[in-house]
C-alpha positions as CSV (number, residue, x, y, z in Angstrom):
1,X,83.1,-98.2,-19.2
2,X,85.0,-96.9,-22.4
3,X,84.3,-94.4,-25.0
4,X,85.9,-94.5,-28.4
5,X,85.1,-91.7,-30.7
6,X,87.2,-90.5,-34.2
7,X,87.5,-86.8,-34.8
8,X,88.2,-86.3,-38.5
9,X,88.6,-82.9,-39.8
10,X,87.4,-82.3,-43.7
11,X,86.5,-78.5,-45.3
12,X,83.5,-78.6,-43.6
13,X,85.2,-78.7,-40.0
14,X,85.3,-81.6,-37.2
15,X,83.2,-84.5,-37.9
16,X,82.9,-87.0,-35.3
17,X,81.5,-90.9,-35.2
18,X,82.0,-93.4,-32.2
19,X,84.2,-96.3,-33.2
20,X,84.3,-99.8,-31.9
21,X,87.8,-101.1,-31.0
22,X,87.0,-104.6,-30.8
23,X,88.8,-105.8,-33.7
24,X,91.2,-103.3,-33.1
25,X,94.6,-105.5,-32.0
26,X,97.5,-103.0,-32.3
27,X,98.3,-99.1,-32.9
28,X,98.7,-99.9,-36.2
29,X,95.6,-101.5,-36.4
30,X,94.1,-98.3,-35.1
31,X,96.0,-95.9,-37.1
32,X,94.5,-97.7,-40.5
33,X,90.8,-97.4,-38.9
34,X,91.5,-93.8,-38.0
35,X,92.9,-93.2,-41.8
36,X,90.1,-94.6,-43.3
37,X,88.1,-92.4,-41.9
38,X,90.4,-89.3,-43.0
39,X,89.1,-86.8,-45.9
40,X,92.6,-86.9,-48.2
41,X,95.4,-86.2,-45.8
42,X,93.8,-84.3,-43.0
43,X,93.9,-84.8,-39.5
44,X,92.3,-87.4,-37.6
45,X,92.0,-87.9,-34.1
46,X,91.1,-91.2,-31.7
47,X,90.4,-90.3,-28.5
48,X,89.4,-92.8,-26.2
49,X,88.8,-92.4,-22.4
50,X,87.7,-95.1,-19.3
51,X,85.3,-93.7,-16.7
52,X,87.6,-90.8,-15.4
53,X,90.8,-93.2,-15.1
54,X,92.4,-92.4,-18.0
55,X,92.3,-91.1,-21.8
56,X,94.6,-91.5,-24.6
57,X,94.4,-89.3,-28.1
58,X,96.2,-90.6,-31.0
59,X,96.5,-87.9,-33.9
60,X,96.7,-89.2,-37.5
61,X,98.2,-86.9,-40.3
62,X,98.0,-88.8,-43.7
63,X,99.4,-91.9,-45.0
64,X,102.9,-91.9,-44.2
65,X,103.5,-90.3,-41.1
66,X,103.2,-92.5,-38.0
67,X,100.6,-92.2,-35.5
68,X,101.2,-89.5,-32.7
69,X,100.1,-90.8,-29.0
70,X,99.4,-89.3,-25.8
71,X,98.4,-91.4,-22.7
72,X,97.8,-89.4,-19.9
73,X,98.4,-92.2,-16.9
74,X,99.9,-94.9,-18.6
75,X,99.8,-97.6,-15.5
76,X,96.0,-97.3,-14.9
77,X,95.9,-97.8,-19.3
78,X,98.0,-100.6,-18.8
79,X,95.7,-102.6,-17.1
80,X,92.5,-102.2,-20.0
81,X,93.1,-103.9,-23.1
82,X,92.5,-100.3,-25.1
83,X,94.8,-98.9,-23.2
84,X,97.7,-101.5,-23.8
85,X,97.1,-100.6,-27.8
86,X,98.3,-97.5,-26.9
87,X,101.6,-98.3,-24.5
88,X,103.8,-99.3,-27.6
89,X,107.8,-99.7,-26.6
90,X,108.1,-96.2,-28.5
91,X,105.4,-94.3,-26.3
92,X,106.4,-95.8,-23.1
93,X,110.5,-94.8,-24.1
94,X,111.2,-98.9,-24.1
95,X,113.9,-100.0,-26.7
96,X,111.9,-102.3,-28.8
97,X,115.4,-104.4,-29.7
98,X,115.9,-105.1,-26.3
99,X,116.4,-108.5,-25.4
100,X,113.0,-110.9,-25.0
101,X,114.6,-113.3,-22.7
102,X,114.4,-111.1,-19.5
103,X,115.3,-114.6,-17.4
104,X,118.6,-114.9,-18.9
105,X,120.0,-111.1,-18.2
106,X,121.8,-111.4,-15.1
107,X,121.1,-109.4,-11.9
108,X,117.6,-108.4,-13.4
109,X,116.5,-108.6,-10.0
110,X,119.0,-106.6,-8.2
111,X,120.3,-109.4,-6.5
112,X,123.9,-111.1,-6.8
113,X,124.3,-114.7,-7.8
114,X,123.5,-117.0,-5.5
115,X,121.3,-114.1,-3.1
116,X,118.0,-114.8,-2.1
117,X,115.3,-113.6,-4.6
118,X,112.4,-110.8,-3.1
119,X,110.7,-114.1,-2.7
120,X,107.8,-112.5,-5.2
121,X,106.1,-114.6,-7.7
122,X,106.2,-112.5,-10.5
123,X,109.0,-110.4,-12.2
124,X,108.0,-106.6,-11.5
125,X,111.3,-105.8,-13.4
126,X,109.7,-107.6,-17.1
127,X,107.9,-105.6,-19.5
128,X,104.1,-105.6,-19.1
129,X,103.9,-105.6,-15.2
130,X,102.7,-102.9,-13.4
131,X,106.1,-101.3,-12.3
132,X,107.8,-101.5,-15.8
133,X,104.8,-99.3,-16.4
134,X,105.0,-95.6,-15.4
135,X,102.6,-93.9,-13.6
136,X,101.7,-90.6,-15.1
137,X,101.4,-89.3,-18.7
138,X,103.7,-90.9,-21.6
139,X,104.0,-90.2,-25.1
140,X,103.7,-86.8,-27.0
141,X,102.1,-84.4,-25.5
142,X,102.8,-81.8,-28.3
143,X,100.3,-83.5,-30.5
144,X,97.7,-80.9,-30.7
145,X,100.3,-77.9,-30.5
146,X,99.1,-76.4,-33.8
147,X,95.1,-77.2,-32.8
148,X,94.9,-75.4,-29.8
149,X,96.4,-77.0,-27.3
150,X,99.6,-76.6,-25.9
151,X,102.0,-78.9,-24.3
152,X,101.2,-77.7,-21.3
153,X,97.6,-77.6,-21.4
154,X,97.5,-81.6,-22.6
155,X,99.1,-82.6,-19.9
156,X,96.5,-80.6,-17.0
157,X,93.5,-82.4,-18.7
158,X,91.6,-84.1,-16.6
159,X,90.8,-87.7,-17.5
160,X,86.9,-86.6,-16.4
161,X,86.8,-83.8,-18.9
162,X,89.6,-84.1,-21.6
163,X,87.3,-84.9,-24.7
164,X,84.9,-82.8,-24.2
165,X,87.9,-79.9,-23.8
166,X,89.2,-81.4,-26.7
167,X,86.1,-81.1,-28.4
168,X,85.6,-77.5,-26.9
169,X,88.7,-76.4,-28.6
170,X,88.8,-77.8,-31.5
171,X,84.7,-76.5,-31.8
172,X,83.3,-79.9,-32.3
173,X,81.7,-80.5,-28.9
174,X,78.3,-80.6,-30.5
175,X,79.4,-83.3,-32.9
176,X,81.2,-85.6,-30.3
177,X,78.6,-85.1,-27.7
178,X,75.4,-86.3,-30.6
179,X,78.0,-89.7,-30.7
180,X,78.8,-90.0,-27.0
């Protein structure tokens, strides 16, 4: 089960509203949802979590800055679709010019020319499977420095509790709790 809220702050303070992701496709896609909820160039916040596995936050500051991420166990994200909006080449430290063609790199599988393969069926080395994925948090952790929350205290969220600490902090949790 996932929950997908949008924490925009305005003069008035925090105002929250659930979102639906469905047509949501890429970070980019998400950023733009998360910006037209924004009150001029203030801060917005997507936070989505899955039953205890996992939440992300992505921060939003304006038009022209990009979208701030934090995923805080990127290979159980990587196996939801919400979570895989999230795990961009740039959050997951991936150089997005490397080359597509994984099957024509030699040695990708450790092995010398002519060595038996591992005998798997799938490529664990190629972007998208499970061990190209780390486990543990990825992206920035600094995004809600200057709301709160340290570096530090993002990363020791628990995926059970971390939007409603959020919240907590940033004195919303009445807000996100009437949309939860």
């Amino acid at each position: 089960m996932y929950f997908a809220a949008l924490l925009a702050h305005s003069a008035d303070g925090w105002q929250a509203s659930d979102t639906e992701l469905d047509d949501v496709e890429t970070l980019t896609d998400l950023a733009d949802l998360a910006r037209e909820a924004a009150h001029g160039d203030e801060t917005v916040l997507v936070c989505i979590e899955q039953d205890g596995a996992w939440f992300g936050v992505v921060r939003v500051d304006g038009e022209e800055e990009d979208p701030r991420v934090f995923v805080s166990d990127a290979a159980a994200a990587s196996r939801s679709a919400y979570g895989e909006l999230l795990l961009t080449d740039e959050v997951l430290g991936r150089d997005p010019k490397a080359p597509e063609d994984y099957d024509s790199l030699v040695d990708l599988d450790g092995t010398e020319e002519g060595e038996p393969d591992r005998g798997d069926d799938e490529d664990t080395d190629a972007p998208g499977s499970a061990e190209a994925v780390p486990a543990g948090p990825v992206g920035d952790a600094a995004l809600l420095d200057d709301l709160g929350i340290d570096e530090k205290g993002v990363l020791s969220l628990s995926p059970d509790e971390a939007l409603s600490e959020i919240a907590d902090v940033l004195g919303c949790t009445d807000v996100l709790e009437a949309v939860r």
